[in-house]
FIBA-159909 format. One record per residue (C-alpha): residue number from 1; residue in one letter; x, y, z. Coordinates in Angstrom, 1 decimal, padded with zeros to 4 digits. Each point is the difference from the previous one (the first is absolute). Example, Ala and Ser with C-alpha at 12.3 -4.5 7.8 and 13.67 -1.06 7.14 Angstrom:
2
+-----+------+--------+--------+--------+
|  nr | rest |      X |      Y |      Z |
+-----+------+--------+--------+--------+
|   1 |    A |  012.3 | -004.5 |  007.8 |
|   2 |    S |  001.4 |  003.4 | -000.7 |
+-----+------+--------+--------+--------+
END
This chain:
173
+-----+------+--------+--------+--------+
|  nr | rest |      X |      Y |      Z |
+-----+------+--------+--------+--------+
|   1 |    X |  012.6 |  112.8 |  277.4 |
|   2 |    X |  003.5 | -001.8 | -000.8 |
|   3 |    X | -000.5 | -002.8 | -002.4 |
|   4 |    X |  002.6 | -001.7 | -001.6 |
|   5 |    X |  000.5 | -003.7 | -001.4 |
|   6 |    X |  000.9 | -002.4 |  001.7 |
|   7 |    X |  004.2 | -000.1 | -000.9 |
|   8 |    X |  000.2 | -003.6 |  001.8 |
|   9 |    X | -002.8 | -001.7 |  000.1 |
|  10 |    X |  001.6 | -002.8 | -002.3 |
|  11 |    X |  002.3 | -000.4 |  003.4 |
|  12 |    X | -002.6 | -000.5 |  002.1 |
|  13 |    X |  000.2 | -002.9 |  002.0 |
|  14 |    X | -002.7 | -002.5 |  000.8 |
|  15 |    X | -000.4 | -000.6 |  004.0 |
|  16 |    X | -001.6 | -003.0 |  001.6 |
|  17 |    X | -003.5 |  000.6 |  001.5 |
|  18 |    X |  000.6 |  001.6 |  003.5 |
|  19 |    X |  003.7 |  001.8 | -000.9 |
|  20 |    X |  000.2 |  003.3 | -000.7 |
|  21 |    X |  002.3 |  000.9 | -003.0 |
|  22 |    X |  001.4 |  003.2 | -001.1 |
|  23 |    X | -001.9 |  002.1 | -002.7 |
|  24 |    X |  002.7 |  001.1 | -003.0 |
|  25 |    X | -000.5 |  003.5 |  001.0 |
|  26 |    X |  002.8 |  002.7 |  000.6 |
|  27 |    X | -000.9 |  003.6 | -000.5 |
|  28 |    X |  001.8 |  002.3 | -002.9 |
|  29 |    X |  002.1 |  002.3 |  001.8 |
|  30 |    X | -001.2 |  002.8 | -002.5 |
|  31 |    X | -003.6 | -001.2 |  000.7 |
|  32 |    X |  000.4 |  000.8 |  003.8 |
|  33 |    X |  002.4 |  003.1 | -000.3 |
|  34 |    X | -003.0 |  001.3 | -002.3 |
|  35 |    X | -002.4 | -000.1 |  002.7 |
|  36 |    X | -000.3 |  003.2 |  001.9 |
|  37 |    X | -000.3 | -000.9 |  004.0 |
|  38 |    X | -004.0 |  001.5 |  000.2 |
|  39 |    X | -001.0 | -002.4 | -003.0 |
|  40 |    X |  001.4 | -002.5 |  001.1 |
|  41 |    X | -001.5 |  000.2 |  003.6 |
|  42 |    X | -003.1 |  000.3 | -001.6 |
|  43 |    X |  001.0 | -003.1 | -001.3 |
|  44 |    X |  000.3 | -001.5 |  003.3 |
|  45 |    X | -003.4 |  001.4 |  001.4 |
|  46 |    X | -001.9 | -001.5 | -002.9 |
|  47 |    X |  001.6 | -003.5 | -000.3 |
|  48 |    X | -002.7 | -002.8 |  000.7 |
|  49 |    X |  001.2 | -002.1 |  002.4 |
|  50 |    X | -001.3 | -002.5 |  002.4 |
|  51 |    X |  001.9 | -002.3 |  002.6 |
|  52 |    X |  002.5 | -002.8 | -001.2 |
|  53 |    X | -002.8 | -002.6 |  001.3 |
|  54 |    X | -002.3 |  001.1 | -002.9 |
|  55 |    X |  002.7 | -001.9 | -002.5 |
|  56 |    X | -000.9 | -003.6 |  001.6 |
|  57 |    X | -003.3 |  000.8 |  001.4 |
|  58 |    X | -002.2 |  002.5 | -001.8 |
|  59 |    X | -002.9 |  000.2 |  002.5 |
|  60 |    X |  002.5 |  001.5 |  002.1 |
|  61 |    X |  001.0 |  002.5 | -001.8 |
|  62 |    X |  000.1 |  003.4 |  002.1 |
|  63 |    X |  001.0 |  003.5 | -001.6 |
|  64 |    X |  003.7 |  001.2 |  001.1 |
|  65 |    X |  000.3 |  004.2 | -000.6 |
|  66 |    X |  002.7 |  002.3 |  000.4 |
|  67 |    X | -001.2 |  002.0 |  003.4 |
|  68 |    X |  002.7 |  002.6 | -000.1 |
|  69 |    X |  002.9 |  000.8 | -002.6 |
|  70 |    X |  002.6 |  002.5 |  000.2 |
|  71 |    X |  003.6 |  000.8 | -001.7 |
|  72 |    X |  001.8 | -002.9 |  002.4 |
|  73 |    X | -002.6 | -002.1 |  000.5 |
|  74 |    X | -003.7 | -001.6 | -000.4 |
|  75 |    X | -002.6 | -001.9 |  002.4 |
|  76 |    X | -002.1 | -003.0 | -001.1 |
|  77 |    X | -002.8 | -001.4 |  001.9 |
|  78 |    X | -002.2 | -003.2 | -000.6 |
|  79 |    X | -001.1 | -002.5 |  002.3 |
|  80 |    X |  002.1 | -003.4 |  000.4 |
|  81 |    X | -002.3 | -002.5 | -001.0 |
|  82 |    X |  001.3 | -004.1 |  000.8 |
|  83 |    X | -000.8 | -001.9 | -002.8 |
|  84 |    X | -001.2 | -003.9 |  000.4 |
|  85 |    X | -003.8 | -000.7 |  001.0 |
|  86 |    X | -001.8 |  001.4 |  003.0 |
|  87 |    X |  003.3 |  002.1 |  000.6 |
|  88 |    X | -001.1 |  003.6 | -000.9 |
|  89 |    X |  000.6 |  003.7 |  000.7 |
|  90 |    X |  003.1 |  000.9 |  002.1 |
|  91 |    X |  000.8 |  003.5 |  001.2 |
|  92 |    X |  000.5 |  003.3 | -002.1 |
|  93 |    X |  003.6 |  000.0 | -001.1 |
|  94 |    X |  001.9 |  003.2 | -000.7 |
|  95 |    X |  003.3 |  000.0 | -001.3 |
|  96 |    X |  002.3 |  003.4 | -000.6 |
|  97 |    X |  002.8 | -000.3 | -002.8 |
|  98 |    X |  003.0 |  002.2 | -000.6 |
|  99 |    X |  000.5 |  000.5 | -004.0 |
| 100 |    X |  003.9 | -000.1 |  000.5 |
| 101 |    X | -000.6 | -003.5 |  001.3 |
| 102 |    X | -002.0 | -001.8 | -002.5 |
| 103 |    X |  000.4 | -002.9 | -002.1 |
| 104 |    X | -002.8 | -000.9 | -001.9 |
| 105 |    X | -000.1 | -003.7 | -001.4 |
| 106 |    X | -003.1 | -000.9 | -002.0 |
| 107 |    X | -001.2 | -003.7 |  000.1 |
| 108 |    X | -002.6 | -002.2 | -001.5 |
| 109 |    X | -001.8 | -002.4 |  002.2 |
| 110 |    X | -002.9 | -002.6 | -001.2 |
| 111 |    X | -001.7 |  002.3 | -002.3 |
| 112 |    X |  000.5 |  003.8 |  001.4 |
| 113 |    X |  003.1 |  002.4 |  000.8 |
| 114 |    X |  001.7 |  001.4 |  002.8 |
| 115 |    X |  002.5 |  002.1 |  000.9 |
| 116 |    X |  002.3 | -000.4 |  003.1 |
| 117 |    X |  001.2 |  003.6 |  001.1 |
| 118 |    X |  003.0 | -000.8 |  001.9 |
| 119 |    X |  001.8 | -002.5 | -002.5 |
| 120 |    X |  000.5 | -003.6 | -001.3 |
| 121 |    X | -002.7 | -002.4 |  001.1 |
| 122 |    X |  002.4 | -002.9 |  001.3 |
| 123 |    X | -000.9 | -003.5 | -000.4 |
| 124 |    X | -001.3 | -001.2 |  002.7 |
| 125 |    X | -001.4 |  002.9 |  002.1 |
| 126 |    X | -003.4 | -000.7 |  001.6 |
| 127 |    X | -003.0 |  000.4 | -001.6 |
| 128 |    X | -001.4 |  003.7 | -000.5 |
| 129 |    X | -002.7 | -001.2 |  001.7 |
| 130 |    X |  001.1 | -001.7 |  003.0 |
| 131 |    X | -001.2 |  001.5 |  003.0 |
| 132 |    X |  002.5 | -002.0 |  002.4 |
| 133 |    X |  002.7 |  002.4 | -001.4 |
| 134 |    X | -000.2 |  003.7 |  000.9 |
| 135 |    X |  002.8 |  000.9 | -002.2 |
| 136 |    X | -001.8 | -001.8 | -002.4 |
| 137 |    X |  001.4 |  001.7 | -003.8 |
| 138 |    X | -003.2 | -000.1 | -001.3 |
| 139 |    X | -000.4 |  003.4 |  002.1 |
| 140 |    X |  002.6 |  001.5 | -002.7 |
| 141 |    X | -002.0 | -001.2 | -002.6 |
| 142 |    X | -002.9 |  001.7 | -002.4 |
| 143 |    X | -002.2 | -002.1 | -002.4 |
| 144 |    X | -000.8 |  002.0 | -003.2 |
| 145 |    X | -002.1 | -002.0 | -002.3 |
| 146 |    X |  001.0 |  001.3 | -003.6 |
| 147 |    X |  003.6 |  000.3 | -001.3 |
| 148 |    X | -000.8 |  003.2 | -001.1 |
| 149 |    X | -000.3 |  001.6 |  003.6 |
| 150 |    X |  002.8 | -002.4 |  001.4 |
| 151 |    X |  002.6 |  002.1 | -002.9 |
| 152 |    X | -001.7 |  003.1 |  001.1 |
| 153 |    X |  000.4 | -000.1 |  003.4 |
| 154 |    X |  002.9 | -001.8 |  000.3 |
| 155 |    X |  001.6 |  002.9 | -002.6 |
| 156 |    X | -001.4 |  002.5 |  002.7 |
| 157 |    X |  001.4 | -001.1 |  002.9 |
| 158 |    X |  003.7 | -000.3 | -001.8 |
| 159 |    X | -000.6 |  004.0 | -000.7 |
| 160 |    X | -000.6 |  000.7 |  003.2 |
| 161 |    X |  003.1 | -002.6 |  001.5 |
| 162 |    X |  002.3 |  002.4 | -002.5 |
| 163 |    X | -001.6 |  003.3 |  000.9 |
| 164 |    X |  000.7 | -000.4 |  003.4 |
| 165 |    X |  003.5 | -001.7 | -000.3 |
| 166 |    X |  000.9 |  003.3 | -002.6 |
| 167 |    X | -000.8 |  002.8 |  003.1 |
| 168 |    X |  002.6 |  000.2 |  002.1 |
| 169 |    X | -000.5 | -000.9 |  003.5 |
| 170 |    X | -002.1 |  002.1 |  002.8 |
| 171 |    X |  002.0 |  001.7 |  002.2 |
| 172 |    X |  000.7 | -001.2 |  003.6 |
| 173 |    X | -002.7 |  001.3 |  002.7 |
+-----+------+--------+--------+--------+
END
């Protein structure tokens, strides 16, 4: 397991209630060169994670897990679950994502952390629970409840991102 101390955590920055604000984490480059790309899949397979909706609404908390997981790419699967009383369950979501295209941001929100997979949460985007919007961001989001596995698997996936973008491209079929 990567552990390491917390470099910035006397920069971290106090949100209000409701806003999600970025988590002083950036990943040591000779931390994720020293990853070799099976470990750090492993990594992947393992983390605990659970929908973005279990970071404002525990009792909704649903598992997310990494379905399939190659050299380009992996697969995660969990079920959308609409936060807000007497919402509920939505449909299984699965969601494919190239390495070579990541951009991992880690957040805090309330009292949990997530991480976007496909950049900078913006100010103002909907709610990652809001099912009025299908391209809702909280789809390219993973709750991880300890810092710990947030580092780790955040470290894992920017192994993987420079694996693949160090291979030289597939040839044309």
């Amino acid at each position: 397991m990567i552990v390491r101390a917390l470099a910035l955590a006397a920069a971290a920055c106090v949100a209000p209630a409701g806003c999600a604000s970025p988590v002083p984490y950036r990943p040591e480059r000779a931390v994720v060169r020293s990853i070799p790309p099976e470990r750090a899949k492993e990594a992947l397979r393992a983390a605990k994670m659970f929908n973005l909706n279990a970071v404002a609404h525990a009792e909704y908390a649903r598992p997310v897990a990494v379905v399939a997981i190659d050299d380009e790419s992996f697969t995660i699967r969990g079920e959308r679950i609409y936060g807000g009383k007497g919402v509920g369950a939505g449909p299984t979501v699965e969601r494919r994502y190239r390495f070579a295209d990541l951009a991992p941001h880690a957040y805090g929100y309330r009292d949990g952390l997530f991480v976007k997979l496909t950049g900078e949460w913006k100010s103002g985007m909907a709610t990652p629970n809001s099912p009025a919007n299908p391209t809702d961001p909280g789809d390219d989001c993973v709750w991880l409840a300890k810092r710990e596995e947030l580092e780790m698997f955040v470290d894992a996936l920017e192994s993987l991102k420079a694996d693949a973008l160090a291979r030289p491209p597939a040839p044309p079929r």
